[in-house]
N, CA, C and O atoms as a GROMACS GRO file, in nm:
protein
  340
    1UNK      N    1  -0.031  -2.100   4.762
    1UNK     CA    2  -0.032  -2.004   4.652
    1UNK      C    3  -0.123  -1.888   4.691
    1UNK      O    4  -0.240  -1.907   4.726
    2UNK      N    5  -0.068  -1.770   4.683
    2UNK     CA    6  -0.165  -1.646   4.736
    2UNK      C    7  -0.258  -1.633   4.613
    2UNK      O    8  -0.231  -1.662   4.496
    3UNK      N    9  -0.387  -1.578   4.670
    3UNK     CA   10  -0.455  -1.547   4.548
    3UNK      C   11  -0.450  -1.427   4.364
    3UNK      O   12  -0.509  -1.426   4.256
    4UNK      N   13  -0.322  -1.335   4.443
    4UNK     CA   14  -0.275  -1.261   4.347
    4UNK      C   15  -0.217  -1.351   4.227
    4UNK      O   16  -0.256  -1.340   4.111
    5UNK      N   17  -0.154  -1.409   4.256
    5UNK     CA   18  -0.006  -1.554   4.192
    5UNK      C   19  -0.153  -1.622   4.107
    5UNK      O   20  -0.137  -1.647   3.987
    6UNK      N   21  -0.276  -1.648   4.162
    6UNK     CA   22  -0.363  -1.774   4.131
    6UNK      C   23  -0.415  -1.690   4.010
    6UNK      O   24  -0.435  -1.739   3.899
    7UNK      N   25  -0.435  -1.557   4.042
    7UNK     CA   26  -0.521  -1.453   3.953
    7UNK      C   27  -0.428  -1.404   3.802
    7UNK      O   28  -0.460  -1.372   3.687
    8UNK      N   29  -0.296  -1.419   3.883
    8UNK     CA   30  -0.222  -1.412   3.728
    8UNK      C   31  -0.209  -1.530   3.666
    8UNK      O   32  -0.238  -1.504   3.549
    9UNK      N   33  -0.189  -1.614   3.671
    9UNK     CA   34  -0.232  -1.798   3.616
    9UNK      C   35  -0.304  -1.789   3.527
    9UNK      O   36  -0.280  -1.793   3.406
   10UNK      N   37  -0.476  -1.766   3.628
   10UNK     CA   38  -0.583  -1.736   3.541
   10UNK      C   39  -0.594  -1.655   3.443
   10UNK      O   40  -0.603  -1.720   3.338
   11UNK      N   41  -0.599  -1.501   3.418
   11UNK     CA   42  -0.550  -1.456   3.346
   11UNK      C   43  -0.484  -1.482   3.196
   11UNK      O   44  -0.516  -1.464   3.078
   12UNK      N   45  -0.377  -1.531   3.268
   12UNK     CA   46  -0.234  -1.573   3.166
   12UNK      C   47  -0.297  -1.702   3.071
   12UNK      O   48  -0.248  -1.710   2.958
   13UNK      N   49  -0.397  -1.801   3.107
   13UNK     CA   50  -0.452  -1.867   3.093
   13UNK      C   51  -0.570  -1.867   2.996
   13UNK      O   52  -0.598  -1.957   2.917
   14UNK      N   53  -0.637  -1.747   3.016
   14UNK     CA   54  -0.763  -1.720   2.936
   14UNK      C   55  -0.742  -1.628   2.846
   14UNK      O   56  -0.827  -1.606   2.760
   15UNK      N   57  -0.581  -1.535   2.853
   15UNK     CA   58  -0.514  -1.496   2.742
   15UNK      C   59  -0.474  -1.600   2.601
   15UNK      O   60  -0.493  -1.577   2.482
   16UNK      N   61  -0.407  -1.727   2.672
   16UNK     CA   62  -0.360  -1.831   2.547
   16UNK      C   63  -0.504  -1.888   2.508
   16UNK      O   64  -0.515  -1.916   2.389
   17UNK      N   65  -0.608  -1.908   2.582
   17UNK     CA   66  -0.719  -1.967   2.550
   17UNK      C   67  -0.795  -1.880   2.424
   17UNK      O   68  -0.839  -1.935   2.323
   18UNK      N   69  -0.801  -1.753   2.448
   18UNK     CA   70  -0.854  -1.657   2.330
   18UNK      C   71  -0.763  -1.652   2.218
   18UNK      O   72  -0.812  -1.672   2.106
   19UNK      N   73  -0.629  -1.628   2.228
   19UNK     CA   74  -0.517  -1.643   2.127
   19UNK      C   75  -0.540  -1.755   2.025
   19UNK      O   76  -0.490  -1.766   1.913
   20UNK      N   77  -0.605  -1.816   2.074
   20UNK     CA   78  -0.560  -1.980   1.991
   20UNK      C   79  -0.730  -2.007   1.929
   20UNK      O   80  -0.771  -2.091   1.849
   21UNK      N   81  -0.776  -1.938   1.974
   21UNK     CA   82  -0.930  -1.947   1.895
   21UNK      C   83  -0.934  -1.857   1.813
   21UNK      O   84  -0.978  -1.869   1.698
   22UNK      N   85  -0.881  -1.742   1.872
   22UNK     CA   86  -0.844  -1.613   1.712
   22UNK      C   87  -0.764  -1.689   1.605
   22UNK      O   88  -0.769  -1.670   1.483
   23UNK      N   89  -0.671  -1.802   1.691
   23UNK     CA   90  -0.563  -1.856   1.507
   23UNK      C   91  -0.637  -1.938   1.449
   23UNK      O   92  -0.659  -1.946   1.328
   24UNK      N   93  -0.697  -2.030   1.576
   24UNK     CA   94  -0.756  -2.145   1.466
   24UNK      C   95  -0.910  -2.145   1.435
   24UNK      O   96  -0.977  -2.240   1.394
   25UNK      N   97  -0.954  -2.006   1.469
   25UNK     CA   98  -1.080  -1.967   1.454
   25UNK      C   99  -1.150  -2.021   1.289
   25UNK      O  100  -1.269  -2.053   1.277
   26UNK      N  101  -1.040  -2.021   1.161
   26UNK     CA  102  -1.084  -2.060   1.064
   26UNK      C  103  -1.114  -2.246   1.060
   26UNK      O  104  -1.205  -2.296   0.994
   27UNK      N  105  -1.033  -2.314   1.131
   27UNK     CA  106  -1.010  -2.459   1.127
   27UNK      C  107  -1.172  -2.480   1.206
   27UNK      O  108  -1.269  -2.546   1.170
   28UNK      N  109  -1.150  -2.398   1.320
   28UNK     CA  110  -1.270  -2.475   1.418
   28UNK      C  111  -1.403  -2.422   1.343
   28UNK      O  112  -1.493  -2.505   1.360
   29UNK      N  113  -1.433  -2.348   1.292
   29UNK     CA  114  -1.514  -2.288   1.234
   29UNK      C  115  -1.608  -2.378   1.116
   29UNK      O  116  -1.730  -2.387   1.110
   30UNK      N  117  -1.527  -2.426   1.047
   30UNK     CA  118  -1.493  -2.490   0.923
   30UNK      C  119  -1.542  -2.636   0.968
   30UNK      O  120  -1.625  -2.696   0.900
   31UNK      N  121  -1.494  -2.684   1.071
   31UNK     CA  122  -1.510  -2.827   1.140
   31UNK      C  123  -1.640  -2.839   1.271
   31UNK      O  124  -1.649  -2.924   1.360
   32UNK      N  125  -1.737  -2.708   1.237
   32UNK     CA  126  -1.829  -2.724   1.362
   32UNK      C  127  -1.967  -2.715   1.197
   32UNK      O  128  -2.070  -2.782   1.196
   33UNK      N  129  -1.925  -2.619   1.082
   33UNK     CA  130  -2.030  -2.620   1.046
   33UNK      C  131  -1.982  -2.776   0.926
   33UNK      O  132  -2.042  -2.776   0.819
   34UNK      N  133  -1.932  -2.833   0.938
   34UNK     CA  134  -1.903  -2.955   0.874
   34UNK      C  135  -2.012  -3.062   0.940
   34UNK      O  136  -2.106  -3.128   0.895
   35UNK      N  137  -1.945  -3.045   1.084
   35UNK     CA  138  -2.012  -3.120   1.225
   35UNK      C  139  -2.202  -3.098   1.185
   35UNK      O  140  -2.273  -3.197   1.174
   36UNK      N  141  -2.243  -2.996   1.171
   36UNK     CA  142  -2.371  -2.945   1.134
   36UNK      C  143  -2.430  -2.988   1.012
   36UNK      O  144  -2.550  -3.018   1.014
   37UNK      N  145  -2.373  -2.996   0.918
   37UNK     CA  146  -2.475  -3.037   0.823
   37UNK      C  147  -2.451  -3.180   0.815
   37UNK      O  148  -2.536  -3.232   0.742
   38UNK      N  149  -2.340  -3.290   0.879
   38UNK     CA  150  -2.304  -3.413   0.881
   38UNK      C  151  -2.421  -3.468   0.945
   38UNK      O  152  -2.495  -3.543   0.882
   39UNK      N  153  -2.456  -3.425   1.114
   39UNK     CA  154  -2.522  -3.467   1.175
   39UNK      C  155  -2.683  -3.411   1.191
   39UNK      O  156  -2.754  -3.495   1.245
   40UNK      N  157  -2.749  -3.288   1.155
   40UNK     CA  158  -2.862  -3.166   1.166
   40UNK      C  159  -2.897  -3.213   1.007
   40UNK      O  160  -3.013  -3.230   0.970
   41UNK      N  161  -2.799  -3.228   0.935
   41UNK     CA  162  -2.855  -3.164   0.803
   41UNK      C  163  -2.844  -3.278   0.693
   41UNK      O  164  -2.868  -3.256   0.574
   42UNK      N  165  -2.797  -3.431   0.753
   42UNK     CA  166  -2.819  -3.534   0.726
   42UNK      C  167  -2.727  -3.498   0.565
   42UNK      O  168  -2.759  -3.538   0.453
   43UNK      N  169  -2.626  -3.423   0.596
   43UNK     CA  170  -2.506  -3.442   0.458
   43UNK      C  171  -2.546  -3.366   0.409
   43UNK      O  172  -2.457  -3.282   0.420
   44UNK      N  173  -2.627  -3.319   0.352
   44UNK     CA  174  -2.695  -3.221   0.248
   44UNK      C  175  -2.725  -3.075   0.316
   44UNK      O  176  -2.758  -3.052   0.432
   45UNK      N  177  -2.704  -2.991   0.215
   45UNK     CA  178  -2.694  -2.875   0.212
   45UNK      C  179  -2.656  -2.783   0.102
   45UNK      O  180  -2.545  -2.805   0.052
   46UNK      N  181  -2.742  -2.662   0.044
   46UNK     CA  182  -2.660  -2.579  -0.026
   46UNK      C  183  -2.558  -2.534  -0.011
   46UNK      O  184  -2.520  -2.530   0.106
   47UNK      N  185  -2.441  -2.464  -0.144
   47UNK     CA  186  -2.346  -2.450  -0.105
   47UNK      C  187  -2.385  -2.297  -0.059
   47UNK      O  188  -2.326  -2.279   0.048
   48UNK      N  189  -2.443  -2.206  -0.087
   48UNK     CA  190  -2.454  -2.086  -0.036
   48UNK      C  191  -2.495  -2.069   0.146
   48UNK      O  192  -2.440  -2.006   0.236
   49UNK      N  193  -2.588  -2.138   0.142
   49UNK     CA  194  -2.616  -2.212   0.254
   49UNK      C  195  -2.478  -2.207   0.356
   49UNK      O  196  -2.442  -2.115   0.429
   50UNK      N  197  -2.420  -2.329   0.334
   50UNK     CA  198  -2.343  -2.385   0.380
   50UNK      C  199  -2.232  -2.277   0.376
   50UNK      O  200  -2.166  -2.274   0.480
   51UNK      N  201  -2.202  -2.200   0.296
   51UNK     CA  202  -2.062  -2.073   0.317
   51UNK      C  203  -2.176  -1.960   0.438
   51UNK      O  204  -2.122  -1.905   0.533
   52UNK      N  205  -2.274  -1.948   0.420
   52UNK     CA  206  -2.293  -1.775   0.528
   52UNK      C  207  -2.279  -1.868   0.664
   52UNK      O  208  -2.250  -1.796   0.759
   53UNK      N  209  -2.292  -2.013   0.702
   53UNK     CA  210  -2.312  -2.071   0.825
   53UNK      C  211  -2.152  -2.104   0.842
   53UNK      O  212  -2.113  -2.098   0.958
   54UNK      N  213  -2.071  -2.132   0.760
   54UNK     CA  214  -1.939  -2.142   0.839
   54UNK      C  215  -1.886  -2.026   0.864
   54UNK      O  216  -1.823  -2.016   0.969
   55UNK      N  217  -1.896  -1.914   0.779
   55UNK     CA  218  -1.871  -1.809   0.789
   55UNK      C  219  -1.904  -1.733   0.931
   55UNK      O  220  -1.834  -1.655   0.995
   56UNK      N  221  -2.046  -1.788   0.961
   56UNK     CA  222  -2.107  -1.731   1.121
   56UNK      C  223  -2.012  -1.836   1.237
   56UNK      O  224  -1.972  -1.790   1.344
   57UNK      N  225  -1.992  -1.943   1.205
   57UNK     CA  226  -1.936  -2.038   1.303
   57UNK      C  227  -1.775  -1.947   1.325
   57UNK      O  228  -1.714  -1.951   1.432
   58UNK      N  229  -1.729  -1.874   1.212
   58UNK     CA  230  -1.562  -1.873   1.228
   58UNK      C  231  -1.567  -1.735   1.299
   58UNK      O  232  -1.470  -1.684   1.353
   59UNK      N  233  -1.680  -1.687   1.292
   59UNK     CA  234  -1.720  -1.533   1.332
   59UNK      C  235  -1.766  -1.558   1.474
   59UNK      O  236  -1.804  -1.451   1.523
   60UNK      N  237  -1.772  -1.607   1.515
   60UNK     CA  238  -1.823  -1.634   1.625
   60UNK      C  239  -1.704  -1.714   1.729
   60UNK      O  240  -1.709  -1.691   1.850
   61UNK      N  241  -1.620  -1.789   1.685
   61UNK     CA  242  -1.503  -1.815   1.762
   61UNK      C  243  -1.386  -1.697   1.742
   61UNK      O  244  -1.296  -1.691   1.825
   62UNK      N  245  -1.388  -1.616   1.643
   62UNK     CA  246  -1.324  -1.520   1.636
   62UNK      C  247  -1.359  -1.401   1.747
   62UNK      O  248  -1.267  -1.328   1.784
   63UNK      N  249  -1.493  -1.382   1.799
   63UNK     CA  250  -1.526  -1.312   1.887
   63UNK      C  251  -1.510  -1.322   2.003
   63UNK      O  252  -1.491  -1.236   2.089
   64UNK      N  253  -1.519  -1.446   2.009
   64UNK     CA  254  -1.500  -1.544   2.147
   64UNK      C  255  -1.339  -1.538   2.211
   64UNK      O  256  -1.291  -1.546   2.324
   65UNK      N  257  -1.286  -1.521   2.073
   65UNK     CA  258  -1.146  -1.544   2.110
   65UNK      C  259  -1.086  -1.397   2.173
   65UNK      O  260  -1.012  -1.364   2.266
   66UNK      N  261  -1.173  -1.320   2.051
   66UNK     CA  262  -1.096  -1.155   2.075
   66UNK      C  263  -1.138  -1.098   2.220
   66UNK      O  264  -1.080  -1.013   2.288
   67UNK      N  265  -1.252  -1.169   2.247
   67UNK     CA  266  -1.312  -1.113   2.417
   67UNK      C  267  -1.208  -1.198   2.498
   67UNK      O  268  -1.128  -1.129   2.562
   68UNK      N  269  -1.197  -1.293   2.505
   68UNK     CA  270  -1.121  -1.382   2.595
   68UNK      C  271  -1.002  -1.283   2.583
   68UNK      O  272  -0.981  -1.189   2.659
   69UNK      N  273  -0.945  -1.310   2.503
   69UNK     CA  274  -0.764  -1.213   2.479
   69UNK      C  275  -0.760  -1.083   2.523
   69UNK      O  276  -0.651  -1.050   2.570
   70UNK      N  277  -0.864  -0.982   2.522
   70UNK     CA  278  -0.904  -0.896   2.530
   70UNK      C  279  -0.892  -0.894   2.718
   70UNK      O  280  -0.804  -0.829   2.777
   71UNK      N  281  -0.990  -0.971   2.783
   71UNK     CA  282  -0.992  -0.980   2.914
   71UNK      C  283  -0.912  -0.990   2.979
   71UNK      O  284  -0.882  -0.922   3.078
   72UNK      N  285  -0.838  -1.121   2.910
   72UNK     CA  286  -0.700  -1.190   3.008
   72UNK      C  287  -0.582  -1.087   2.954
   72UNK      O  288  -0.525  -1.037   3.051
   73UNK      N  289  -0.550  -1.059   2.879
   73UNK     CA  290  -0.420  -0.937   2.872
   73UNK      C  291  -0.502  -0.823   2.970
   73UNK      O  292  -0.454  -0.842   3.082
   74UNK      N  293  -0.592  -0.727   2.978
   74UNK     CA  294  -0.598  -0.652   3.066
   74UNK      C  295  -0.584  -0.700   3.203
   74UNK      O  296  -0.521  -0.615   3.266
   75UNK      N  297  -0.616  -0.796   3.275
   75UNK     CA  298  -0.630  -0.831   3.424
   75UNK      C  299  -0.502  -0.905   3.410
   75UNK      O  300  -0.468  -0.931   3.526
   76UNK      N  301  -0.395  -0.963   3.313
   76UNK     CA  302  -0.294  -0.976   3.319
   76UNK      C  303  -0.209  -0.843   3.331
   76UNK      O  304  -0.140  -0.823   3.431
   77UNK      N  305  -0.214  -0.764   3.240
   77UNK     CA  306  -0.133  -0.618   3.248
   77UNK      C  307  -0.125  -0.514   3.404
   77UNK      O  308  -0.043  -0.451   3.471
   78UNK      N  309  -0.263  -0.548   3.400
   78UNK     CA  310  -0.306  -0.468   3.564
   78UNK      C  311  -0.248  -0.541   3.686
   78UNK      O  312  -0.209  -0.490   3.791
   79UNK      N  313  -0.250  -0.662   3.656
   79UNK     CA  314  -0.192  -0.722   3.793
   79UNK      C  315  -0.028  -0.750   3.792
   79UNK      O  316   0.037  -0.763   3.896
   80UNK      N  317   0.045  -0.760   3.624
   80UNK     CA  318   0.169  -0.780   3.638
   80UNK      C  319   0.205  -0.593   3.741
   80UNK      O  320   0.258  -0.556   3.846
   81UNK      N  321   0.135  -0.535   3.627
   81UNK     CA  322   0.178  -0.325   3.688
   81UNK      C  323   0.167  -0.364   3.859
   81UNK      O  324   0.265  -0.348   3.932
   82UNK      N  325   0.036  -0.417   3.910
   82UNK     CA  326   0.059  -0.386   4.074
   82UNK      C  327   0.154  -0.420   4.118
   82UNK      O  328   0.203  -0.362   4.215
   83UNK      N  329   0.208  -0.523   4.065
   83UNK     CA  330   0.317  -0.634   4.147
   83UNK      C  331   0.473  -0.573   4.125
   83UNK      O  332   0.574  -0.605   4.187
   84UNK      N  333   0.457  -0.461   4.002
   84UNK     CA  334   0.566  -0.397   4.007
   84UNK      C  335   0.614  -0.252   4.096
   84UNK      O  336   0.714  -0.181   4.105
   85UNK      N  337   0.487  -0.256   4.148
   85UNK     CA  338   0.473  -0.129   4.230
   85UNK      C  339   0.506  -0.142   4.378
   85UNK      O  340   0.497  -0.043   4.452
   0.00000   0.00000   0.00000
């Protein structure tokens, strides 16, 4: 496999990887600050509390996701364009 072929893979790869954290950015979000006050916060927690911290958890895979998607479509776009040239 030449390394161009390996580089669009990758790419193409860390495109679906960001995609799918932007969709399920609310689920995982939701299920990390659950994870947090289950195990850190021994069950208990305010509810105000508890909404600005999932809110940061879904904000934060949402970012994660939009950089990832962000990356892999450009170095995908740039390398499909060379290969058409």
């Amino acid at each position: 496999m030449r390394k161009s072929s390996l580089l669009k893979i990758i790419s193409i790869l860390v495109s679906i990887i960001g995609f799918y954290l932007l969709i399920k950015s609310p689920t995982l979000g939701d299920d990390a600050a659950n994870e947090y006050v289950r195990v850190d916060m021994f069950g208990s927690m305010d509810t105000a509390g508890f909404h600005i911290m999932k809110q940061s958890f879904i904000d934060a895979y949402r970012l994660a996701g939009a950089i990832l998607l962000g990356v892999g479509s450009f170095y995908a776009f740039r390398f499909f364009s060379k290969s058409d040239e």
